[in-house]
C-alpha positions as CSV (number, residue, x, y, z in Angstrom):
1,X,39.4,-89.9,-57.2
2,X,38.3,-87.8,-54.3
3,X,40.1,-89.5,-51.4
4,X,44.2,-90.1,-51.3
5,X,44.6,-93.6,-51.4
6,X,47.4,-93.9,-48.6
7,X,44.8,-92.9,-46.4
8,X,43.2,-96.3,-46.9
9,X,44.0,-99.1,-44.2
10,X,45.9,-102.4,-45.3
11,X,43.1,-104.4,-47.4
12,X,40.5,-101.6,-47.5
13,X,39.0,-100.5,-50.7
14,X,36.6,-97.5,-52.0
15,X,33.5,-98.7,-52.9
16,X,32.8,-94.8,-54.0
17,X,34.2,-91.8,-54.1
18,X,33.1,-88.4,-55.2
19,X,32.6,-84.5,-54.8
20,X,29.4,-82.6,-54.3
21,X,27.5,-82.6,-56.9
22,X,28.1,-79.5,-59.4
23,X,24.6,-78.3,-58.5
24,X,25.9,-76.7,-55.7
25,X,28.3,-74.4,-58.3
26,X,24.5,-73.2,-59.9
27,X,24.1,-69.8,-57.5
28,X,27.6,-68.9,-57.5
29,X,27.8,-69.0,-61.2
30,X,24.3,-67.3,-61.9
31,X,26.2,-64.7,-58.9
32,X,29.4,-64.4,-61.3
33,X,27.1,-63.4,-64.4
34,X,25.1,-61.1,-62.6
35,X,28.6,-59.4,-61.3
36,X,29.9,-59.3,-64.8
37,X,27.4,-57.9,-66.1
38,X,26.3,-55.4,-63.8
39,X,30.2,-54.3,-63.1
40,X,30.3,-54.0,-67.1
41,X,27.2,-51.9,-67.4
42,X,28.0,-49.4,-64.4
43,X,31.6,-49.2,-66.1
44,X,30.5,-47.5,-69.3
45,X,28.8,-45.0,-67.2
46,X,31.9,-42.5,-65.0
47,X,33.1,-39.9,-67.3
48,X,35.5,-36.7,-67.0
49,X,38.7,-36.5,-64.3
50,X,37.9,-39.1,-61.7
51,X,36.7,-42.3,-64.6
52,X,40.0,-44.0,-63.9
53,X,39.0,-43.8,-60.0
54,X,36.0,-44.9,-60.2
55,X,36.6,-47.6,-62.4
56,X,39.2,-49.0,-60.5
57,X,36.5,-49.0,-57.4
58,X,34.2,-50.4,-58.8
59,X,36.3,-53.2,-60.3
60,X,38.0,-53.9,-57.0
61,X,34.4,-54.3,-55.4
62,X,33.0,-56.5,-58.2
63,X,36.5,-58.6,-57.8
64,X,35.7,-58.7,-54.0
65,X,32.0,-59.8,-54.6
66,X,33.0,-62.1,-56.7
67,X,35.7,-63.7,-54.4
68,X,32.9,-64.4,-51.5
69,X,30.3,-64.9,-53.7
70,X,31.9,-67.3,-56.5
71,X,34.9,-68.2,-55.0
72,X,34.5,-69.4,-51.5
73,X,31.3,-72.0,-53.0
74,X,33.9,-72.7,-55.8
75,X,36.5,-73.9,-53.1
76,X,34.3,-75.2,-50.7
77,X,32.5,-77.4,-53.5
78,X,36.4,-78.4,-54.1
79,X,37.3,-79.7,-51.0
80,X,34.3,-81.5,-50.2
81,X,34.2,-84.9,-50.8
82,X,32.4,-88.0,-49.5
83,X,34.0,-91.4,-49.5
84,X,32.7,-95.3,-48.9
85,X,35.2,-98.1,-48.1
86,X,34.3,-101.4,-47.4
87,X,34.9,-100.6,-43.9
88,X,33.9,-96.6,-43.4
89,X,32.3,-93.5,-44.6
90,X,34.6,-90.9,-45.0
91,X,33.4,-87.0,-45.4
92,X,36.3,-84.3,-45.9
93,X,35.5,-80.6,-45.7
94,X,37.1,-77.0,-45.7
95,X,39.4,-75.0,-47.7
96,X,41.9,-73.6,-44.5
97,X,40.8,-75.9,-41.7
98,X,40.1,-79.7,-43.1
99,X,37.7,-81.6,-41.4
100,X,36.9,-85.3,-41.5
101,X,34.3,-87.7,-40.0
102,X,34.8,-91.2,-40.2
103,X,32.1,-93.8,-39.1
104,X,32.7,-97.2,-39.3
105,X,30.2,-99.4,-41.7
106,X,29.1,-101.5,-38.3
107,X,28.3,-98.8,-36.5
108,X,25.6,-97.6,-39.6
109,X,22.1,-98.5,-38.2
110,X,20.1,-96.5,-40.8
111,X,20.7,-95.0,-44.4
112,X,18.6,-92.9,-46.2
113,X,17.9,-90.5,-49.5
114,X,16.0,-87.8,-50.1
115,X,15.7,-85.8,-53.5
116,X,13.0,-83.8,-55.1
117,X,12.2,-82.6,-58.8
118,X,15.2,-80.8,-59.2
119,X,17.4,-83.0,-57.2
120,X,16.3,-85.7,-59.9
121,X,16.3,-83.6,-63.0
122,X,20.0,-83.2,-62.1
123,X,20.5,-86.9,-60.5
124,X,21.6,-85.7,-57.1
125,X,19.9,-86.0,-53.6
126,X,20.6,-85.9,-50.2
127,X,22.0,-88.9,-48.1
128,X,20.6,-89.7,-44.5
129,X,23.5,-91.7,-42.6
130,X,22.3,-92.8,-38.9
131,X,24.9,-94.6,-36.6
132,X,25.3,-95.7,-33.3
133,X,26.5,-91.7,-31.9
134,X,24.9,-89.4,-30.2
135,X,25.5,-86.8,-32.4
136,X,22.4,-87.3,-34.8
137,X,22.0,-88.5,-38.1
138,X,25.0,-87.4,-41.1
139,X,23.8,-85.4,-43.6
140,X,25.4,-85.4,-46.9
141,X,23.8,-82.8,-49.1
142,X,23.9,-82.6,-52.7
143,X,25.2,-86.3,-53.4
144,X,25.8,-87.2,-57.0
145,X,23.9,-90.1,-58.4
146,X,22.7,-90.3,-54.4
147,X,20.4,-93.6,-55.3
148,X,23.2,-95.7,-56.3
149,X,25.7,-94.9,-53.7
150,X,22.4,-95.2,-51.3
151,X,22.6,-99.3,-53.1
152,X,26.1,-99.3,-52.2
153,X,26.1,-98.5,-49.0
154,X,22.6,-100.6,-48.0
155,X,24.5,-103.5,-49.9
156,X,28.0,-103.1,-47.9
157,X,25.5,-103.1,-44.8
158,X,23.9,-106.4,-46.1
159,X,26.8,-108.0,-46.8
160,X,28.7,-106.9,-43.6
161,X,26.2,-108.6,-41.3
162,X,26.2,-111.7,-43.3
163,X,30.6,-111.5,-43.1
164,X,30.1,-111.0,-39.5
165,X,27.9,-113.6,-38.6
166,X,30.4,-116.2,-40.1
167,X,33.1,-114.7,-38.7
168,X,31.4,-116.0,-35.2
169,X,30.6,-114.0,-31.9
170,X,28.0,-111.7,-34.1
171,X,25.1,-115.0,-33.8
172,X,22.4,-114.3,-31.4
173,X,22.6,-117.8,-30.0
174,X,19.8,-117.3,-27.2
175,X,17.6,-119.8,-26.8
176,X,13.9,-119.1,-27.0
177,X,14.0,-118.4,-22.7
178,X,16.6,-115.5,-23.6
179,X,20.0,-117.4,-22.0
């Protein structure tokens, strides 16, 4: 599971729980072939006194390309995760500096999914969460299986407004001249 649960509230549950999707390990690991292999290649090439320098230059750059290239989206992919109670939506991000974004499930007014040929070739997609802020809407890229969690989340809506309204004070109980 992608979120600790002692981080969960008395009585909350995840409804899901997950990383990005590995689709967004596809550059960095076409970046760590094309490294490889051009670090190999330029390898069999210095010859005569200074081959052990030049190796040894050229691997410690191909090491450092690699590092930013491959390793930073490795970690990044990592520590990402996006979680659904039945009471919040949870993102956590960042590999020195965590952050997290919380909104409560009552404060969602709008949810969303967007995903095009490859997005559904791979079953991924991105998530549109609009709340009650006036930051703008959430976007969570690169959700795995971003269709069902978009079910889970619509249905926790559903079923929150229903829970509400029996709980009483939710009822609009205006009469038809609005007091």
């Amino acid at each position: 599971m992608a979120f600790s649960r002692r981080l969960l509230n008395e009585g909350e549950h995840v409804v899901v729980s997950t990383h990005t999707h590995v689709k967004a390990l596809l550059a960095p690991a076409v970046w760590l072939i094309v490294l490889a292999g051009l670090a190999g290649y330029l390898s069999s090439y210095p010859s005569g006194k200074a081959r052990t320098l030049l190796l040894l230059v050229l691997w410690v750059v191909a090491l450092a390309a690699a590092a930013w290239l491959v390793g930073r989206p490795f970690l990044r992919w990592l520590t990402t995760s996006f979680t659904i109670t039945d009471r919040r939506l949870i993102t956590r991000t960042g590999i020195l500096t965590r952050r997290g974004h919380e909104i409560p499930i009552a404060r969602i007014n709008d949810v969303s999914y967007e995903h095009g040929l490859v997005d559904r070739v791979l079953g991924c997609g991105t998530l549109v969460v609009s709340d009650a802020s006036e930051r703008g809407p959430l976007v969570l890229d690169d959700v795995p299986h971003v269709e069902q969690v978009h079910l889970e989340l619509s249905d926790l809506l559903y079923h929150g407004d229903e829970a509400l309204r029996g709980v009483g004070g939710y009822d609009d109980h205006r009469s038809d001249d609005g007091t």
